[in-house]
N, C-alpha and C positions, 0 to 999 in steps of 0.2 A: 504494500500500500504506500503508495505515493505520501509523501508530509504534507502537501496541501489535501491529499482528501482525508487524512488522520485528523486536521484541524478540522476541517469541514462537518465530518462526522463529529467531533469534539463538541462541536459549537453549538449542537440539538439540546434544547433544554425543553425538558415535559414541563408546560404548563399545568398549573392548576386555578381554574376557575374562584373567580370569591363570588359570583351569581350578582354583579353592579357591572352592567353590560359597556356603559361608560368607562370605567375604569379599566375592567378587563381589557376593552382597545386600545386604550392607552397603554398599559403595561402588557402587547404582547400574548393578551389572550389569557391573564394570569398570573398570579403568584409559582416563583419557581418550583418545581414540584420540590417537596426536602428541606427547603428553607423555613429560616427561622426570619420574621417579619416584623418590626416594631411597629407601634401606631401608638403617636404621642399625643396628648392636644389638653386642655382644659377640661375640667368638668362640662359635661352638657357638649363638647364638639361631634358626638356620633361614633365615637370608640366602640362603644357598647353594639350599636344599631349597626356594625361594620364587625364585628363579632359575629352577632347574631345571624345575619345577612351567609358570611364565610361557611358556616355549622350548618345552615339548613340546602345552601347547595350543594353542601358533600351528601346532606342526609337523601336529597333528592335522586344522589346517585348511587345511594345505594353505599358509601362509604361509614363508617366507623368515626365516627365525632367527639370527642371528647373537650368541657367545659370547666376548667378549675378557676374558680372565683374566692377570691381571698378575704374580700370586703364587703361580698353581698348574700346574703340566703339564700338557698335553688329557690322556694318555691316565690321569693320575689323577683326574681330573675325570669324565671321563667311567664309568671306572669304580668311583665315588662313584656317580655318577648313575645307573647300572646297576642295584648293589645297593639302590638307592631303587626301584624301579623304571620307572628314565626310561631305556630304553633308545633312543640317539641314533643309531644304528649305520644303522638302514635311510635314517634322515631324511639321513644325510650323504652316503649313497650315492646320494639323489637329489637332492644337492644343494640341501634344503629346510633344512638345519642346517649350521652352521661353528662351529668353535672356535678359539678362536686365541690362542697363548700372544705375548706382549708382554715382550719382556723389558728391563726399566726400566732396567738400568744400560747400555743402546746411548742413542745421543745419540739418532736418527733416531725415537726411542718414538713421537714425536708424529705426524711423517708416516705413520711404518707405520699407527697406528689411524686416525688421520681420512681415511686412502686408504681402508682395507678399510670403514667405515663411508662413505664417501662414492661409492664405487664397485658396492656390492652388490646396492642397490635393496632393503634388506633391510626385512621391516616391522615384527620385535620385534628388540630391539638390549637386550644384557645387558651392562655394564662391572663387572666383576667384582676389585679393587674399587680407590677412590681413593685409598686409603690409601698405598698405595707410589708415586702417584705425587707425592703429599704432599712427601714425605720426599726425592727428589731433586730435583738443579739444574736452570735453565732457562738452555740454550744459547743466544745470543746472537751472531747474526751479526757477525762483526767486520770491520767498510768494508776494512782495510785491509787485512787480508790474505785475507780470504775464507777461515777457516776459522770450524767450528763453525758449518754452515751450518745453519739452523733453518728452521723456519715464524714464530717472532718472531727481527725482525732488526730492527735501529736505530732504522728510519725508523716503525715501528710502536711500541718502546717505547725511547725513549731512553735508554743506559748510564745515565745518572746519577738515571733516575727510581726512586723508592724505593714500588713496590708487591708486597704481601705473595705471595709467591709461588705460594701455597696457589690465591689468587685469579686468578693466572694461568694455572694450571693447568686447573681449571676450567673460565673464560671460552674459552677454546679446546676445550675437550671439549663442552661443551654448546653453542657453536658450530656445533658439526660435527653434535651430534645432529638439533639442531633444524633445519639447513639439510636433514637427508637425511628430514625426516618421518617420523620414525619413531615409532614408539612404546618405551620404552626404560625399562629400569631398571638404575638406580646404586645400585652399596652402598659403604657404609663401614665402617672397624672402628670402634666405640667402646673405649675400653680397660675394660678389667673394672673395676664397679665404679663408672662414672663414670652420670649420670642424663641 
């Protein structure tokens, strides 16, 4: 094979639909299949309705959807979703949709999402949003007594080493997306006002 038709062939990237026909044609038909996607914006800019939107036309095809929400209840989330109308009800009763609330102040936050994202075989994945987990500590295995048992423990980030925490958060979430191939989108809050 020739090196320009190596590139050529290189160059094919499977789209994936977010079901915003607009946007789809502007990006190509799709989000890259396998990527990981930010969507930033304000309270109230359509994060949420751009979630919702993503989940229901994977459900439409028959895809594996999964919803982690860190900040909201399922059943107000979903009916949010409802009244938009993205009705999720049939998709979860065939187990083509999941939601799942995450609640940040248990230590275990990290295991419970990267199990449920690495256990589901799912192939759009919504983290809804990082904000909250911004804001909380990172539990750190401690040798000697075994508590505060984590997924980072000592031998991975040593007590005394001094990196931003934000960025550990992260590097473990995006971890786990990219190992489970998904196709996935992450939001965040911007604070009002900020550019």
């Amino acid at each position: 094979m020739s090196e320009e038709m190596y590139f050529k062939q290189d160059s094919i990237i499977n789209r994936v639909r977010t079901g915003i026909d607009g946007l789809d044609g502007i990006i190509d038909g799709g989000l890259p299949e396998k990527s990981i996607t930010l969507v930033s914006g304000p309270p109230g800019s359509g994060k949420s309705i751009f979630c919702f939107q993503f989940l229901y036309e994977g459900v439409k095809k028959g895809e594996k959807c999964l919803f982690l929400t860190l900040d909201k209840k399922v059943n107000g989330l979903l009916i949010q979703a409802k009244k938009l109308g993205f009705d999720f009800q049939p998709a979860m009763e065939k187990k083509l949709a999941k939601f799942l609330f995450l609640n940040v102040n248990k230590k275990l936050v990290y295991e419970s999402m990267i199990n449920e994202i690495l256990s589901g075989e799912y192939d759009r994945v919504v983290l809804d949003s990082l904000t909250p987990l911004s804001e909380m500590p990172i539990y750190i295995k401690d040798t000697v007594s075994n508590s505060d048992i984590s997924i980072i423990n000592s031998e991975e980030i040593p007590i005394n080493t001094n990196l931003p925490v934000r960025r550990l958060h992260l590097r473990f979430i995006m971890d786990a997306l990219e190992t489970a191939e998904t196709t996935s989108i992450v939001t965040s809050e911007l604070p009002v006002g900020s550019s």
